[in-house]
Backbone as CSV, one residue per row, in Angstrom:
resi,resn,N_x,N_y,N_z,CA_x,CA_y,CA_z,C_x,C_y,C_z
1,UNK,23.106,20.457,3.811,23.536,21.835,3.819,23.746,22.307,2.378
2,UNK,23.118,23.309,1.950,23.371,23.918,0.882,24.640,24.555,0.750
3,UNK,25.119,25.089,-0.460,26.644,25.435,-1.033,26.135,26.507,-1.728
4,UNK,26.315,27.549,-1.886,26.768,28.572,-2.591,27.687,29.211,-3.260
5,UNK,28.242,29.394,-4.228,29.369,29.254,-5.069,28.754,31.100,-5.959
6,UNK,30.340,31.156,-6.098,29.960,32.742,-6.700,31.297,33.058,-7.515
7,UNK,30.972,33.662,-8.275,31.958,34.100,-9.323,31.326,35.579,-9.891
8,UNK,32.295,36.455,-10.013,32.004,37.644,-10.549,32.907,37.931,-12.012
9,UNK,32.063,38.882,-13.010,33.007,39.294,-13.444,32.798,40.708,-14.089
10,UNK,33.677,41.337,-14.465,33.575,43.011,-14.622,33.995,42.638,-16.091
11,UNK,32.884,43.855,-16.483,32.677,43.735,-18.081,33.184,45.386,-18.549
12,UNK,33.785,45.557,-19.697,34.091,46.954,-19.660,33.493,47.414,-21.493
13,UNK,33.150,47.898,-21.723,33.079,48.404,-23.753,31.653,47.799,-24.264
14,UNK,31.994,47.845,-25.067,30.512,46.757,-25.978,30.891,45.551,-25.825
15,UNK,29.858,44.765,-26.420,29.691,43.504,-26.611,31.490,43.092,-27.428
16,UNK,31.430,43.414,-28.448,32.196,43.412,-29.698,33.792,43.568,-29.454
17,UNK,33.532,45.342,-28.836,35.289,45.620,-28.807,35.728,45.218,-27.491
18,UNK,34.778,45.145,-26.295,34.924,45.291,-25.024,36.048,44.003,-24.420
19,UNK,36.237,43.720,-23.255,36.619,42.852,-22.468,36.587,42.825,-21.133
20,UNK,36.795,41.559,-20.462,36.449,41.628,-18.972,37.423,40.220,-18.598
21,UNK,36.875,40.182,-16.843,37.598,39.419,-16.314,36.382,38.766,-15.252
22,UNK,36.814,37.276,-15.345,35.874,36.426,-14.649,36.559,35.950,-13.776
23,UNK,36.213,36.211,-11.990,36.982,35.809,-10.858,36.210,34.932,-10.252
24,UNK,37.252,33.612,-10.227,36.330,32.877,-9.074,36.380,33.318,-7.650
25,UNK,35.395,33.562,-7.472,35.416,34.341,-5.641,35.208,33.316,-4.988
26,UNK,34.132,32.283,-4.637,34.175,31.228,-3.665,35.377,30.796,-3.536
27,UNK,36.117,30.061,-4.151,37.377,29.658,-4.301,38.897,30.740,-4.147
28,UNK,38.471,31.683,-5.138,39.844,32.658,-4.652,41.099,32.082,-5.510
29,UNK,40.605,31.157,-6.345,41.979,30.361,-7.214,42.230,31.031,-8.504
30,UNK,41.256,31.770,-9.089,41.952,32.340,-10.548,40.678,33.718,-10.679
31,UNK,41.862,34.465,-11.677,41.108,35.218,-12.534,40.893,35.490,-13.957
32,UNK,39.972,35.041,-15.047,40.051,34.607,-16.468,39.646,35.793,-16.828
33,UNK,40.664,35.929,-18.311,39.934,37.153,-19.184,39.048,36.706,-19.991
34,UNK,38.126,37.490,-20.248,36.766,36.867,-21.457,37.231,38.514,-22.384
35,UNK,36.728,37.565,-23.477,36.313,38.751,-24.814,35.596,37.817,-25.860
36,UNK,34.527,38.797,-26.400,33.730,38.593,-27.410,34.541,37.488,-28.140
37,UNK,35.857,38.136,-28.841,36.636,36.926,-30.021,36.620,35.653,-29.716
38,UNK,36.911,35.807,-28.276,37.407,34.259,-27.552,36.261,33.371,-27.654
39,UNK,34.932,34.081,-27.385,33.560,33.522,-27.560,33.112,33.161,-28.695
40,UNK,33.051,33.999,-29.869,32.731,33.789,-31.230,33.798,32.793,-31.870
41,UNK,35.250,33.183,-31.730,36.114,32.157,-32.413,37.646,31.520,-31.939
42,UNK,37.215,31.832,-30.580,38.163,30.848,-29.819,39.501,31.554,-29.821
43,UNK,40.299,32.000,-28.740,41.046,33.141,-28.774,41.972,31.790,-27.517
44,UNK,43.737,31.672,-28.049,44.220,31.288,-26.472,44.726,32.001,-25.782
45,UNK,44.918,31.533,-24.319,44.988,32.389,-23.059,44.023,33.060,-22.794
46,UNK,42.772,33.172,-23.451,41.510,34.064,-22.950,40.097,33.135,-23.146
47,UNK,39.032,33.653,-21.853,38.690,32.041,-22.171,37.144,32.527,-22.427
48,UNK,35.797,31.590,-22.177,34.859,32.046,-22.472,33.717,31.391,-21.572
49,UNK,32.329,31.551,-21.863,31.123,31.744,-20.794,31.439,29.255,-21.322
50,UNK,31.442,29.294,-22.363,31.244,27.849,-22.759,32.417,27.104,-22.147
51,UNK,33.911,27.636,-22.188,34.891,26.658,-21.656,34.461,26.601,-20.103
52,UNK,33.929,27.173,-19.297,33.838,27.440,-18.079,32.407,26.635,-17.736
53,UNK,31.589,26.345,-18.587,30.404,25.587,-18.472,30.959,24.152,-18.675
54,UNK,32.185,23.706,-19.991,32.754,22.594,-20.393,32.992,22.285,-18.735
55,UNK,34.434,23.148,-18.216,34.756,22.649,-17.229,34.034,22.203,-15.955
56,UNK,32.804,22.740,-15.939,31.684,22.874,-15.035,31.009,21.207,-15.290
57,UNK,30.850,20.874,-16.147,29.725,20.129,-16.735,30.962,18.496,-16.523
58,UNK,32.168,18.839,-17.104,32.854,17.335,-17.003,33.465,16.905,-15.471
59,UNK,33.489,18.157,-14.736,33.658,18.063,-13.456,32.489,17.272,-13.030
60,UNK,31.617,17.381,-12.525,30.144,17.610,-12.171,30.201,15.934,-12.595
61,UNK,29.980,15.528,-14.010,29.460,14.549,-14.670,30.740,13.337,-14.316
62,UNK,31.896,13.306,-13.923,33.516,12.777,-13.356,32.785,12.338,-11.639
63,UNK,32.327,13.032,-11.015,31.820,12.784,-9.393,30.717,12.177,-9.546
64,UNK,29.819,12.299,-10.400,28.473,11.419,-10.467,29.002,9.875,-11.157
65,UNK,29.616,9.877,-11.972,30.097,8.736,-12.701,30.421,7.989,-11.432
66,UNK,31.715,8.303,-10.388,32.702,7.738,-9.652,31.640,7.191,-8.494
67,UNK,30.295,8.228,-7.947,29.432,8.157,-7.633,28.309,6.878,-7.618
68,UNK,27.741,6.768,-9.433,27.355,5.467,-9.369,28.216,4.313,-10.146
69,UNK,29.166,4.346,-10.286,30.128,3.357,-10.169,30.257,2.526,-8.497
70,UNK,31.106,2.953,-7.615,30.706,2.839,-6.398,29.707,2.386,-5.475
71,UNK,28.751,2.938,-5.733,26.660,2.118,-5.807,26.928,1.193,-5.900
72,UNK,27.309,0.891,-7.403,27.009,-0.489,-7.812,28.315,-1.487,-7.601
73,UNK,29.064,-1.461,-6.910,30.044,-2.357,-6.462,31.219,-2.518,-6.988
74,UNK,31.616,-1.339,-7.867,32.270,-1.776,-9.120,33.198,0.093,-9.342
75,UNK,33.729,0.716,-7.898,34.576,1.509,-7.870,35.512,2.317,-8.685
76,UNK,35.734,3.230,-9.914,36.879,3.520,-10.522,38.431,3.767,-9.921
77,UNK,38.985,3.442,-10.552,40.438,3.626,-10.332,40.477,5.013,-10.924
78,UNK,40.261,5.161,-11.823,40.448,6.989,-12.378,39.385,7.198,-13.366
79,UNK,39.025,8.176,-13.855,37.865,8.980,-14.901,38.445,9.783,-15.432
80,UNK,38.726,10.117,-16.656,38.769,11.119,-17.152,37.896,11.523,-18.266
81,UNK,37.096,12.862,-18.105,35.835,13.128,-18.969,36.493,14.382,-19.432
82,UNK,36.497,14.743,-20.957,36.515,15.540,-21.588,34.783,16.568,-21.852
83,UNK,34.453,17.236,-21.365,33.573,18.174,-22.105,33.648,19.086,-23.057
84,UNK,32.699,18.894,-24.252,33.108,19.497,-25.448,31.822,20.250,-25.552
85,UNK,31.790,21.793,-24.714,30.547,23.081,-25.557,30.615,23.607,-26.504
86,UNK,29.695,23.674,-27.319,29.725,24.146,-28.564,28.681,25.214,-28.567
87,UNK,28.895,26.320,-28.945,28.294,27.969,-29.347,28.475,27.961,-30.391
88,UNK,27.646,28.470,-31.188,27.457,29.583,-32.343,26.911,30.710,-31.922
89,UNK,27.745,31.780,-32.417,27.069,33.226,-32.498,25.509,33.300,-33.205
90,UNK,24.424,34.293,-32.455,23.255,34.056,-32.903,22.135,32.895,-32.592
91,UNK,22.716,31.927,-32.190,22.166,30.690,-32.029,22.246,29.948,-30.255
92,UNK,23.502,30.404,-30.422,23.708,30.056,-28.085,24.209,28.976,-28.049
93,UNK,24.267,28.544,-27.013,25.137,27.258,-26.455,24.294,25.962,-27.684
94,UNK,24.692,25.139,-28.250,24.158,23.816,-29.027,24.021,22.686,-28.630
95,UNK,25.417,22.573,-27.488,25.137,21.106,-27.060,26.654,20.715,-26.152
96,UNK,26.445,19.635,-25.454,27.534,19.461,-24.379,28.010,17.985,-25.061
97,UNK,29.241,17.501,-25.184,29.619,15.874,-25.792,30.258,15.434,-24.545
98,UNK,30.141,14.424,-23.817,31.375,14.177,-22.863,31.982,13.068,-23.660
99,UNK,33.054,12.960,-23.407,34.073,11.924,-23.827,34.710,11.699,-23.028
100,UNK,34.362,10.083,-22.000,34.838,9.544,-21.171,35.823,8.315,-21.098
101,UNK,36.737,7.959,-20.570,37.448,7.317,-20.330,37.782,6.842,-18.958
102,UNK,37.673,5.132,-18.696,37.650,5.163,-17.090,38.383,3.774,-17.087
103,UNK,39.272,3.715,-15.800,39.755,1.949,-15.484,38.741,1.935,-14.109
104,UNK,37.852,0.739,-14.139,37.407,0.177,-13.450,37.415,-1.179,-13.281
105,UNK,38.203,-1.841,-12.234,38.017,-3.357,-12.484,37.181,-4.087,-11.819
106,UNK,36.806,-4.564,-12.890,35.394,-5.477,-12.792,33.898,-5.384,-13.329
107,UNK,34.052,-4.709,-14.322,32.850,-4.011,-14.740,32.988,-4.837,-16.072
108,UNK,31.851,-4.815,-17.173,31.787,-4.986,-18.537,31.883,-3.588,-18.841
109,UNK,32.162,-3.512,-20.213,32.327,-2.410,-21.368,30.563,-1.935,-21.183
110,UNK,29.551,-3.134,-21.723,28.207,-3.183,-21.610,27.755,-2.257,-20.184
111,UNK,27.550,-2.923,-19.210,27.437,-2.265,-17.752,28.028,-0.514,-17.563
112,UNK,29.614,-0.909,-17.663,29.902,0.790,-17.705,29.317,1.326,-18.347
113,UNK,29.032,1.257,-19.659,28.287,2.296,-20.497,26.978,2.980,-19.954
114,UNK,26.294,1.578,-19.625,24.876,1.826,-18.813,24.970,2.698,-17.520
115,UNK,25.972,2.408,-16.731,26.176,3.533,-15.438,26.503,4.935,-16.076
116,UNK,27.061,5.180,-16.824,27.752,6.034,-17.467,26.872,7.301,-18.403
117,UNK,25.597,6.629,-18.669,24.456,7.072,-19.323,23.720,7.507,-18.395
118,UNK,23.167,6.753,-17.344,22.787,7.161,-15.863,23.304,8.225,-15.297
119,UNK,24.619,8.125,-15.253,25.264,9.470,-14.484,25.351,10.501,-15.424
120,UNK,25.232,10.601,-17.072,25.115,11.807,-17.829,23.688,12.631,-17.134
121,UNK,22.752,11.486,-17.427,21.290,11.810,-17.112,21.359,12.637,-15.477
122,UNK,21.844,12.390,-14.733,21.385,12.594,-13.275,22.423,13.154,-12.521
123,UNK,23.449,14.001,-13.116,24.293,14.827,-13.263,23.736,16.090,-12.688
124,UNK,24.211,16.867,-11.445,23.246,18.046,-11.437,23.134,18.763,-12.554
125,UNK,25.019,19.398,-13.324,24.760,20.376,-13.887,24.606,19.776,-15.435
126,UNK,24.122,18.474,-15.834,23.378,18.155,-17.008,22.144,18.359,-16.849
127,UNK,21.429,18.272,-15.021,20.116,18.563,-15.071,19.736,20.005,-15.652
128,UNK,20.915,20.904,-15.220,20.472,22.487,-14.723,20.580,22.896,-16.503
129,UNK,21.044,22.285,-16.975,21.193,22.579,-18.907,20.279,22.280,-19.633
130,UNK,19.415,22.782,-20.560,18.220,22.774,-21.596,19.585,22.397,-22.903
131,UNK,20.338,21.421,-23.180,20.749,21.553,-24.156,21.208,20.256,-24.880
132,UNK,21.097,19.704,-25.792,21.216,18.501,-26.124,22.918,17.972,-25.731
133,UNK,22.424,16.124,-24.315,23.790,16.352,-24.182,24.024,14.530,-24.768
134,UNK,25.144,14.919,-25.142,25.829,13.434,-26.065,26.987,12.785,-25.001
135,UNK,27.168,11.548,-25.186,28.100,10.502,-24.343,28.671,9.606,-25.142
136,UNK,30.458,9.602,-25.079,31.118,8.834,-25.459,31.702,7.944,-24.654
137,UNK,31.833,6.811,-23.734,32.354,6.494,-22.364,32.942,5.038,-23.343
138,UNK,34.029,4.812,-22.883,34.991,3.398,-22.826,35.813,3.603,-21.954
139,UNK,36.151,1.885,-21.325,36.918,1.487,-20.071,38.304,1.984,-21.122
140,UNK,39.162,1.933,-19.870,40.715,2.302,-20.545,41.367,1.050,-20.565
């Protein structure tokens, strides 16, 4: 069964002075303000098109990990993946870093890494990205 997921958001001014608000509608759990600043140079309490891809991308890449961990006989106790997007103005999204951290017992350092590279690769929303993506993974 397919999933459909939707988010809206209302944009108001120019690019520059303007601002808006990004609602998750499938869910119904929040509503984020975006503005240009927040995008170009990182603004807090207001967020942007990249933190929302970060959160998208370490989510996503956290269930595939736990995913083929599991496969292979060798289950996590917990994951925690940091995603780090990086934008430049003019230039667009650059690149996704995950920085992972996981207790799994029974695995090598060697092995995890290798599952861990696997699940960057075969990640939906690393598939659905044209953008160079980097992996930091150690057991905890």
């Amino acid at each position: 069964m397919a999933v459909t997921s939707e988010a809206t958001t209302v944009w108001t001014g120019t690019l520059i002075e303007g601002s808006g608000n990004v609602a998750l509608d499938s869910s119904g759990l929040a509503t984020f303000q975006v503005n240009w600043k927040a995008r170009a140079e990182g603004v807090a309490n207001t967020t942007n098109p990249e933190e929302l891809l970060a959160a998208a991308h370490s989510l996503c890449f956290s269930m595939a990990l736990s995913h083929a961990l599991t496969q292979a006989g060798t289950p996590p106790e917990s994951i925690q993946t940091t995603a780090a997007v990086t934008f430049e103005a003019g230039k667009g999204v650059l690149g996704s870093h995950l920085l992972v951290s996981a207790r799994v017992p029974g695995i090598t350092e060697e092995r995890f890494e290798a599952i861990a590279e696997d699940a960057k690769v075969n990640c939906p929303i690393s598939g659905a990205l044209s953008i160079p993506i980097t992996i930091e993974a150690e057991l905890a």
